[in-house]
N, CA, C and O atoms as a GROMACS GRO file, in nm:
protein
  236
    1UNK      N    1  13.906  -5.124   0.279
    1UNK     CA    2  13.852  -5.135   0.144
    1UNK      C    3  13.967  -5.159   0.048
    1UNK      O    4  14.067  -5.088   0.044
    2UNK      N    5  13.948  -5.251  -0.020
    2UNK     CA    6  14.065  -5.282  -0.143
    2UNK      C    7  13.939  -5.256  -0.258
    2UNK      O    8  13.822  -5.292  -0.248
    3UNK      N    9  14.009  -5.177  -0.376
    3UNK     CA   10  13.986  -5.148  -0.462
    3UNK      C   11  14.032  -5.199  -0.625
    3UNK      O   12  14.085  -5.120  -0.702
    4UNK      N   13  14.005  -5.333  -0.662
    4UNK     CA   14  14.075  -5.398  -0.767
    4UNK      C   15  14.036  -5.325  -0.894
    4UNK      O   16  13.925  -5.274  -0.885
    5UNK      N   17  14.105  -5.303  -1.022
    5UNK     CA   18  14.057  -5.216  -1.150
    5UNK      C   19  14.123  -5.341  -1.261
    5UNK      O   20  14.217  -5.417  -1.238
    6UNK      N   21  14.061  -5.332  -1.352
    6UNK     CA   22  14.048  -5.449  -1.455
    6UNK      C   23  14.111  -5.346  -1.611
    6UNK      O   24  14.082  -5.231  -1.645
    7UNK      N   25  14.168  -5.410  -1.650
    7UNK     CA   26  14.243  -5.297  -1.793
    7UNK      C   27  14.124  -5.219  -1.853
    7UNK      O   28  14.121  -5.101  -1.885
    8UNK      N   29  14.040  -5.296  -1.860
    8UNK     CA   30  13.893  -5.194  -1.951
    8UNK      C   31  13.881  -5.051  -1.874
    8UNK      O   32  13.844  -4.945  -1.924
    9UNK      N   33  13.921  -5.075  -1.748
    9UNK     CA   34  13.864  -4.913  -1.671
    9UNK      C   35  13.745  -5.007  -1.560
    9UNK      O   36  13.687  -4.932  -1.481
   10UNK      N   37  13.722  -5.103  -1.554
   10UNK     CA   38  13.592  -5.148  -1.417
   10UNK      C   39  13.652  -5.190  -1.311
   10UNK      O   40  13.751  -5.258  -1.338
   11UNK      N   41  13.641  -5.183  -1.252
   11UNK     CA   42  13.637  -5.190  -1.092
   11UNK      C   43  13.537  -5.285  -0.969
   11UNK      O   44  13.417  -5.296  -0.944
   12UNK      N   45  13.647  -5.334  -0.924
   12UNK     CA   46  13.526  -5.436  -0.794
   12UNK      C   47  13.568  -5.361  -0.674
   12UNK      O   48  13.686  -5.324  -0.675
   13UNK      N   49  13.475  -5.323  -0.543
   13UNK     CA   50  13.535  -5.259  -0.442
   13UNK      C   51  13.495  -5.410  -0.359
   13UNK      O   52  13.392  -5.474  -0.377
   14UNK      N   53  13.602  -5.444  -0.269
   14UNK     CA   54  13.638  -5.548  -0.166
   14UNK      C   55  13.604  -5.443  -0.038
   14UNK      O   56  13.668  -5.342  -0.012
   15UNK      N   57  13.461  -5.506   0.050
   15UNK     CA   58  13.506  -5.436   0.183
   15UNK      C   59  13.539  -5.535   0.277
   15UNK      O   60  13.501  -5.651   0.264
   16UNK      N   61  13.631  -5.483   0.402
   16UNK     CA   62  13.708  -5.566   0.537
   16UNK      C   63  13.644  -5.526   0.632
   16UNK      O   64  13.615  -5.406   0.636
   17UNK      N   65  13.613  -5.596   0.714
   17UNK     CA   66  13.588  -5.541   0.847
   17UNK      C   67  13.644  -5.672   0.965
   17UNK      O   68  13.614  -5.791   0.964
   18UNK      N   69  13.727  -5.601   1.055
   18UNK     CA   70  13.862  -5.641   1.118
   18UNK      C   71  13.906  -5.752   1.060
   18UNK      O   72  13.873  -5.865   1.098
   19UNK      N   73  13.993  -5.723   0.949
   19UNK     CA   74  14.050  -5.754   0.842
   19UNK      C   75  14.018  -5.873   0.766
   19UNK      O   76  14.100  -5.929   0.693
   20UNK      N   77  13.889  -5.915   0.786
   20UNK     CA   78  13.827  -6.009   0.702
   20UNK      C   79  13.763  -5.962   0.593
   20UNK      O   80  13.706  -5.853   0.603
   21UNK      N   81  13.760  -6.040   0.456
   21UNK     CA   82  13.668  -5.961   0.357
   21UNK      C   83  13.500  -6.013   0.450
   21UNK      O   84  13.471  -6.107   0.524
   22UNK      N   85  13.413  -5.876   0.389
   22UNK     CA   86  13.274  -5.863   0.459
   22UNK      C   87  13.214  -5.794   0.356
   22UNK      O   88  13.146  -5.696   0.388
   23UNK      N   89  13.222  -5.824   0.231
   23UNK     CA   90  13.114  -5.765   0.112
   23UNK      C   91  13.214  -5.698   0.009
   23UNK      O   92  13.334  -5.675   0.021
   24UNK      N   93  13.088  -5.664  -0.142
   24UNK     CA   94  13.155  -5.587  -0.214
   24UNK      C   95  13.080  -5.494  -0.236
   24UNK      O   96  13.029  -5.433  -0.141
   25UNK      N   97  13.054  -5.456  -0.378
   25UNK     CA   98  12.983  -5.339  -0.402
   25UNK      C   99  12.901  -5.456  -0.548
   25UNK      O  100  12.817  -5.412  -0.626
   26UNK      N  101  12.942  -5.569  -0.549
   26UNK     CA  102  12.814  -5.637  -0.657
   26UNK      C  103  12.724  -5.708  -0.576
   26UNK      O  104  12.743  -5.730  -0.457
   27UNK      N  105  12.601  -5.753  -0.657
   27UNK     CA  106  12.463  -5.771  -0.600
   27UNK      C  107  12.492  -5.960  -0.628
   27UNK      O  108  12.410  -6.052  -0.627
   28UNK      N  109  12.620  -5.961  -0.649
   28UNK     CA  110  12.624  -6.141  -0.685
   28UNK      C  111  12.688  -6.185  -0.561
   28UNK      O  112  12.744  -6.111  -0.481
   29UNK      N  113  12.667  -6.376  -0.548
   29UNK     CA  114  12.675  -6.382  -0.391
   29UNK      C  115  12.828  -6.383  -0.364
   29UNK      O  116  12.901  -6.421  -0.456
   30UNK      N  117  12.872  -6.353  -0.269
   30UNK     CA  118  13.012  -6.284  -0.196
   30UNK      C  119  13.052  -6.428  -0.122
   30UNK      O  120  12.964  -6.449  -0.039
   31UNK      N  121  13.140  -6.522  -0.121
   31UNK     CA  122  13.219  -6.565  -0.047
   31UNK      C  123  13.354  -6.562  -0.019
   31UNK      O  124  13.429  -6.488  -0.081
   32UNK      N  125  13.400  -6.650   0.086
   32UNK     CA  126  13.596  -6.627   0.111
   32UNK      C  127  13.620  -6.723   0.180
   32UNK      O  128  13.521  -6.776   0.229
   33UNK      N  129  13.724  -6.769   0.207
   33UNK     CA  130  13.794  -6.871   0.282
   33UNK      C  131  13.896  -6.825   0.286
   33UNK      O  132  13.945  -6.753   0.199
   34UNK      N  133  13.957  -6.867   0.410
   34UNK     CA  134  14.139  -6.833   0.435
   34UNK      C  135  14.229  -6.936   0.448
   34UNK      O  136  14.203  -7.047   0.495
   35UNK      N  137  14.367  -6.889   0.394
   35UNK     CA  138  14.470  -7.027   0.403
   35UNK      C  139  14.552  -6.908   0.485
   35UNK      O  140  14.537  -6.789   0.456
   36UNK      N  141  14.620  -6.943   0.566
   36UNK     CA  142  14.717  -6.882   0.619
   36UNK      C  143  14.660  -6.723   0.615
   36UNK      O  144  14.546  -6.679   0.631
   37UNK      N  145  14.780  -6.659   0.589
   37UNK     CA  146  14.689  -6.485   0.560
   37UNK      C  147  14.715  -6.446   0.439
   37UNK      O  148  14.793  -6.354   0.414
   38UNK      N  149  14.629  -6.534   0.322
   38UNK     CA  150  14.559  -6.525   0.220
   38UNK      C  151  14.384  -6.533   0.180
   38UNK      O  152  14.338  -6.647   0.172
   39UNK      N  153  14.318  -6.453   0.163
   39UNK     CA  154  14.213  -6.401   0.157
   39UNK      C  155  14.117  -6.470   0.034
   39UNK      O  156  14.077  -6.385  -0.046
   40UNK      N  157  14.074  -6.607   0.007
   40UNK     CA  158  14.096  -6.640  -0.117
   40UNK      C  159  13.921  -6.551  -0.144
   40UNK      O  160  13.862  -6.526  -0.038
   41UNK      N  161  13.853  -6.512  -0.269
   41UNK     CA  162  13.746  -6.449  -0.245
   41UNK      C  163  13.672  -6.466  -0.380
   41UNK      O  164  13.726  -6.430  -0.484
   42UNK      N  165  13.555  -6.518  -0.377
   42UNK     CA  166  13.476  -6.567  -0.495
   42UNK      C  167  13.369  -6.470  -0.459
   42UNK      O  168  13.332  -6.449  -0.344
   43UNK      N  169  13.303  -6.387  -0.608
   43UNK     CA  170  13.208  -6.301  -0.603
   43UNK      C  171  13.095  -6.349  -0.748
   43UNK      O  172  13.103  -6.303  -0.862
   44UNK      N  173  13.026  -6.418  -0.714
   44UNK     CA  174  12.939  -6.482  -0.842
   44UNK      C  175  12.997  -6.624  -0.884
   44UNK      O  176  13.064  -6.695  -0.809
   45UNK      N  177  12.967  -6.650  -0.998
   45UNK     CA  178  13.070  -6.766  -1.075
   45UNK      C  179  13.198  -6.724  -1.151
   45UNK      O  180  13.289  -6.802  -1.178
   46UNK      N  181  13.196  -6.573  -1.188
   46UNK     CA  182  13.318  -6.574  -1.217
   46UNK      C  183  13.472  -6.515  -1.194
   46UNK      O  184  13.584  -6.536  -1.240
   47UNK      N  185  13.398  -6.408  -1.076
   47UNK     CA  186  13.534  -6.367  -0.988
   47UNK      C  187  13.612  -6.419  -0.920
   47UNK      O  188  13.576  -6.481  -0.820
   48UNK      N  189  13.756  -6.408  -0.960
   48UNK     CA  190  13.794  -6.476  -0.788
   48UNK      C  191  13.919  -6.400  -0.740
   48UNK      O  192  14.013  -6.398  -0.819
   49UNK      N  193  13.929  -6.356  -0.657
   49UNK     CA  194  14.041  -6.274  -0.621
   49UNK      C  195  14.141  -6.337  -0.505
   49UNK      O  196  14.090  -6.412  -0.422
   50UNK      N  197  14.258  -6.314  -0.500
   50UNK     CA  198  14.314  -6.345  -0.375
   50UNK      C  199  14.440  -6.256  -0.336
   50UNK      O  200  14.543  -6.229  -0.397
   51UNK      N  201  14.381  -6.215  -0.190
   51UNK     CA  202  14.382  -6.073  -0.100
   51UNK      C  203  14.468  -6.078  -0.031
   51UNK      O  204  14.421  -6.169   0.038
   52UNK      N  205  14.614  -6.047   0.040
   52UNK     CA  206  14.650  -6.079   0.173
   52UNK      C  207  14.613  -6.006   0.282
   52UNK      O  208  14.569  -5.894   0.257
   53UNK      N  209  14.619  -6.038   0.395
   53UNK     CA  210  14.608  -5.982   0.544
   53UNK      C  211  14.611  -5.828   0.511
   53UNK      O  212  14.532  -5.734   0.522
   54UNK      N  213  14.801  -5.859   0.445
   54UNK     CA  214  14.888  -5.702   0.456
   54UNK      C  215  14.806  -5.583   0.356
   54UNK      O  216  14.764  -5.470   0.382
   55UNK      N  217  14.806  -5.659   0.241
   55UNK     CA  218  14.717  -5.591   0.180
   55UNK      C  219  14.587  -5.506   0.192
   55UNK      O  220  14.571  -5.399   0.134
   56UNK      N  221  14.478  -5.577   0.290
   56UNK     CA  222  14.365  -5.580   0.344
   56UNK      C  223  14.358  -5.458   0.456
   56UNK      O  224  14.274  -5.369   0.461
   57UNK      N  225  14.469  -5.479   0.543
   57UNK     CA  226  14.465  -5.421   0.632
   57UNK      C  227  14.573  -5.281   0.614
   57UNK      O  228  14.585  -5.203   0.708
   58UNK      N  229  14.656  -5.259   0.473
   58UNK     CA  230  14.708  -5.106   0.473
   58UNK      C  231  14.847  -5.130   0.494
   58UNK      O  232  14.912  -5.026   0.485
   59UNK      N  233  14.936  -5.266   0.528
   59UNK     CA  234  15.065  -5.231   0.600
   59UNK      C  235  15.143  -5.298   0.471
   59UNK      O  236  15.266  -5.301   0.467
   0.00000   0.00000   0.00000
């Protein structure tokens, strides 16, 4: 689980499962694509995050 926080105080929770993103915690639609081991991750029209492996996976 990666946990991103936005200056206001809100929060998106990213979940992984074997170290791919596999959902969040919003009800808008969830996609991702990978370049190398970068995680790129669109959540609605206006999120977009990008995750690495290392990150994802804790190391």
């Amino acid at each position: 689980v990666v946990t991103v926080t936005w200056p206001d105080g809100g929060t998106r929770i990213i979940h992984f499962h074997d170290g791919k993103p596999a959902g969040s915690d919003s009800s808008d639609e969830f996609r991702f694509t990978r370049e190398g081991s970068l995680n790129m991750i669109r959540i609605g029209v206006s999120e977009r995050f990008e995750i690495t492996d290392q990150l994802a996976l804790g190391n």
